[in-house]
N, C-alpha and C positions, 0 to 999 in steps of 0.2 A: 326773318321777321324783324322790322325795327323795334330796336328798346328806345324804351321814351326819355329815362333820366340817365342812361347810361351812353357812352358815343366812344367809338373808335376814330383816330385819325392819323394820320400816315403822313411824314414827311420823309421821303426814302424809306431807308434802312430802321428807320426808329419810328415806334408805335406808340399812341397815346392814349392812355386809358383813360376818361374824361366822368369824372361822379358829376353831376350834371339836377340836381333837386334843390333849388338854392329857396324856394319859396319854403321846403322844411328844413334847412339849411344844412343841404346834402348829407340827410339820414339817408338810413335804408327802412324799406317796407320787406315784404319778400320778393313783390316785382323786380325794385331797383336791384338786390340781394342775388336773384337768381342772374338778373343780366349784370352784374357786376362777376359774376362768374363766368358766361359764358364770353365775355370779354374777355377776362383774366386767361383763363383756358385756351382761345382763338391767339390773342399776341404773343401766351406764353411758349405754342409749341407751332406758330408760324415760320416758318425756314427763313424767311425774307427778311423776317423783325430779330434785327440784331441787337434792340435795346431797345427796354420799354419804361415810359413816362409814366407816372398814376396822378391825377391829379384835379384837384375841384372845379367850382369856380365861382363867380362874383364873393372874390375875398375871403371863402370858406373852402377849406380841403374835405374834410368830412366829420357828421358829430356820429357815427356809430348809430345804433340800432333807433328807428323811430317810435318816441315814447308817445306822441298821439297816435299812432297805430298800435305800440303795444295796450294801449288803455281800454281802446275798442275792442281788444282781445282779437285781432285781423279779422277774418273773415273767412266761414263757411269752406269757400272755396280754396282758400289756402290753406287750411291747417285742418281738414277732414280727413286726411291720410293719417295722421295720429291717431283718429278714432275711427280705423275701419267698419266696426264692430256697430258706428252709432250711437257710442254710449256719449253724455254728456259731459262737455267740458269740468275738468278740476277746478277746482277752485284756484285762484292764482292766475298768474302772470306767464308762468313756464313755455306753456306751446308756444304764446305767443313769441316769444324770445326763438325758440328750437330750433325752425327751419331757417328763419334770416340766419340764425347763426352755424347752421349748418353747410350755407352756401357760402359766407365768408369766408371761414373757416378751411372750406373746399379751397379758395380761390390763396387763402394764405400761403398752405400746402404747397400748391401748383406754382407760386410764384418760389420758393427756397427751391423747392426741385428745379426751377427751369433752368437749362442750360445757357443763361443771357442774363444781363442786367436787369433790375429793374430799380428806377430812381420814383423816390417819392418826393413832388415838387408841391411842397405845403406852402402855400400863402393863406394867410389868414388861420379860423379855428381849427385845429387837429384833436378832438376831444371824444375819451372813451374808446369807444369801437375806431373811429379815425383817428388815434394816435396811436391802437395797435395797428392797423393798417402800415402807418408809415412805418413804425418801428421795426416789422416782419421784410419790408422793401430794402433791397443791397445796398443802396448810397440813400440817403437823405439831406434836399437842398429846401430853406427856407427862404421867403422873405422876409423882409426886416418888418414887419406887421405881423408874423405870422405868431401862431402863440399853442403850447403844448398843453394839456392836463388831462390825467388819468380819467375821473369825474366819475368811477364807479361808486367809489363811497357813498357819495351825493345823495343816490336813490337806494342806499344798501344792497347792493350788488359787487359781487364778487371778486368779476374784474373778465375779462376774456380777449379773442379776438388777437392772441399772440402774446399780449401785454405782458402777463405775470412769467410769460418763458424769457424774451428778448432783454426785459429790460433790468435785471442781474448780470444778466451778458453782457450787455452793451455800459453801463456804470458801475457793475461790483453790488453785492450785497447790500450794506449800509444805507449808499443814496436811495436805491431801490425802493426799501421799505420808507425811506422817508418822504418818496414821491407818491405813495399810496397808502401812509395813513396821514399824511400831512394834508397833500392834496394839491402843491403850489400851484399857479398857472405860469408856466413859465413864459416868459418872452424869448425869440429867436435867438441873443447874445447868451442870455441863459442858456438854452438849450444844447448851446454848439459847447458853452464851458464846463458841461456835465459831460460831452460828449454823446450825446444822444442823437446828433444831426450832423452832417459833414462839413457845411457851412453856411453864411446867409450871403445875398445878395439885394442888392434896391429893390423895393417891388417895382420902380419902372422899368426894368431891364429883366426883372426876375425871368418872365419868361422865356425870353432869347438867350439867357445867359445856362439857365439850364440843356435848352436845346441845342446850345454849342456844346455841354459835356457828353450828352446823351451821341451826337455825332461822332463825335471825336472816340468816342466808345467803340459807338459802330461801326467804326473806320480800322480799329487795332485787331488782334488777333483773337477772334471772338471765339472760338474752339480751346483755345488756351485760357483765355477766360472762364471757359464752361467747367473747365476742369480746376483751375483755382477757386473758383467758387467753392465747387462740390468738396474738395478738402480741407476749404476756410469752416466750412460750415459744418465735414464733418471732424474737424479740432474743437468747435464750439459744443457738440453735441447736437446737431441739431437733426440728427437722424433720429431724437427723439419728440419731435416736436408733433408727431400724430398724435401719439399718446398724448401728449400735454394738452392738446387743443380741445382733444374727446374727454379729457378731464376737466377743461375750463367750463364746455359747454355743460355736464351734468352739474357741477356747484352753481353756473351760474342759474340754471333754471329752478335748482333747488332752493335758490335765495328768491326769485321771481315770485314762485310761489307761497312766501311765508309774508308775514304782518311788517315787517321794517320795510320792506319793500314796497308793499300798500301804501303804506303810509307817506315812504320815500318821492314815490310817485306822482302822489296827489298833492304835496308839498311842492314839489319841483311846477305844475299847471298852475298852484296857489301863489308862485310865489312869497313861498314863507319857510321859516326851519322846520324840517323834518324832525320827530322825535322817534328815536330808535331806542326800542327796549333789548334789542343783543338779542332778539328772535330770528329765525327763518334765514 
C-alpha cells in the first residue's frame, strides 16, 4: 500500500527514508507515525540497504508530533483501540499523543538495534519529536540553515521521543539540563560545538555531500560495522533505551492530559505566552 507523506528511495546500496508533510511542516499524525515505522522497519532490516538516510523536506527535517491533530483529539478511527470497551474519551490530550508516540518510538528502537547505519540529514527545523528523531540516528549531518530545539517545554510537556535518554550522552549532564529548561534554538555551527551533530555542510550541496558519506559507508565493511555499532551502544547503555522510551511515553501522556498543557497548547495556535501553574 502507498504511504502518502512518508517515501522510500534507493540509490544502490543506501536507502532513504523521506518525512514528506511539509504543508504541516513534517509533523506526524498517526498515518504519517505508522508509515514512518513501516519505512523505518523495511530499510532497517532490508539485506540490500547498507545504510540508511532519514530525512525531510522543503527546508524542514521534522517538528514531532502534530499539535492540530493532537487538539482535534485524532479521530475515532485511530485511537478506538484504547477504548475497546466504548467508554468515552478522558479528559486531556493523552491518547491523543499515545499511538503517534508509540510508532515512533517503535521505529527509534528498530533504528539503535539495526545492524547498519543510519545518518540523520537535517536541513532546516529539527524541533521536539524531530530532534529526538535525529538525536536517536548514528551520524548526524546538518545544513548550514538547519536549526536544533527541544520545544517540549513550550506546550508543558515532558519531553519524549529518545530526547531525555540521548542527549546527556551525546553532551554530558550540565549542557543537557540547560538545553531543556532554557530552551535555546540552536543554529547548525552551535549544534556541531555542543557536539550534538557530526558536522554541517552548504545547503547547496547538502544533499549530495551527505550521500557521498552514506555511500562511502555502504561501500566499507558493513558487518564490522554492525558489530561496532552494537558495542558502541552497548558502552553507552543503550540496551536500556526500551525501558526509557516506555517511560517517556507514560510522563509524557500524563503531562497531555493536565491544565499546563491545555493551556500550553491553545497558547502555541494563539500565538501568545502560555501561563503555567507547575500542574499536570
Amino acid at each position: 500500500m502507498a504511504m502518502e507523506h512518508i517515501h522510500i528511495e534507493r540509490d544502490g546500496p543506501v536507502g532513504t527514508l523521506v518525512i514528506d508533510r511539509p504543508d504541516r511542516f513534517n509533523s506526524m499524525d498517526v498515518e504519517t507515525a505508522r508509515d514512518f515505522r513501516k519505512a523505518g522497519l523495511q530499510l532497517a532490516r532490508a539485506a540490500d540497504v547498507r545504510c540508511v538516510i532519514v530525512r525531510g523536506t522543503n527546508g524542514i527535517f521534522c517538528s514531532g508530533a502534530d499539535l492540530k491533530y493532537i487538539r482535534a483529539q485524532g479521530s475515532p478511527q485511530d485511537f478506538g483501540y484504547l477504548r475497546p470497551d466504548g467508554t468515552a474519551a478522558p479528559p486531556g490530550f493523552g491518547d491523543s499523543f499515545k499511538e503517534i508516540l508509540e510508532y515512533i518510538h517503535s521505529t527509534i528502537s528498530e533504528i539503535k538495534r539495526a545492524p547498519k547505519p543510519f545518518i540523520a540529514a537535517v536541513d532546516g527545523v529539527a524541533a521536539a519529536g524531530g530532534f529526538g528523531i535525529a538525536m536517536a540516528c548514528d551520524l548526524v549531518f546538518a545544513s548550514d540553515r538547519a536549526t536544533f530545539e527541544w520545544a517540549y517545554h513550550k506546550t508543558g510537556l515532558t519531553g519524549a521521543e529518545s530526547s531525555t535518554f540521548f542527549l546527556p550522552r551525546l553532551i554530558g549532564l550540565r549542557m543537557a539540563m540547560g538545553l531543556v529548561l532554557l530552551n535555546p534554538r540552536l543554529g547548525a555551527a552551535e549544534a556541531k560545538d555542543l557536539r550534538l551533530i557530526n558536522d554541517v555542510f552548504p545547503r547547496q550541496q547538502f544533499d549530495a555531500d551527505v550521500m557521498a558519506i552514506a555511500q562511502r559507508i555502504a561501500a566499507g565493511p558493513t558487518k564490522a560495522y554492525a558489530v561496532a555499532k552494537s558495542l558502541i551502544n552497548q558502552a553507552a547503555g543503550v540496551d536500556q533505551l526500551d525501558y526509557h522510551l516506555d517511560e517517556e511515553l507514560q510522563h509524557l501522556v500524563r503531562s497531555a492530559d493536565g491544565p499546563d498543557f491545555s493551556d500550553g497548547l491553545n497558547a502555541f495556535f494563539d500565538k501568545r505566552a502560555a501561563v503555567f501553574e507547575g500542574e499536570g
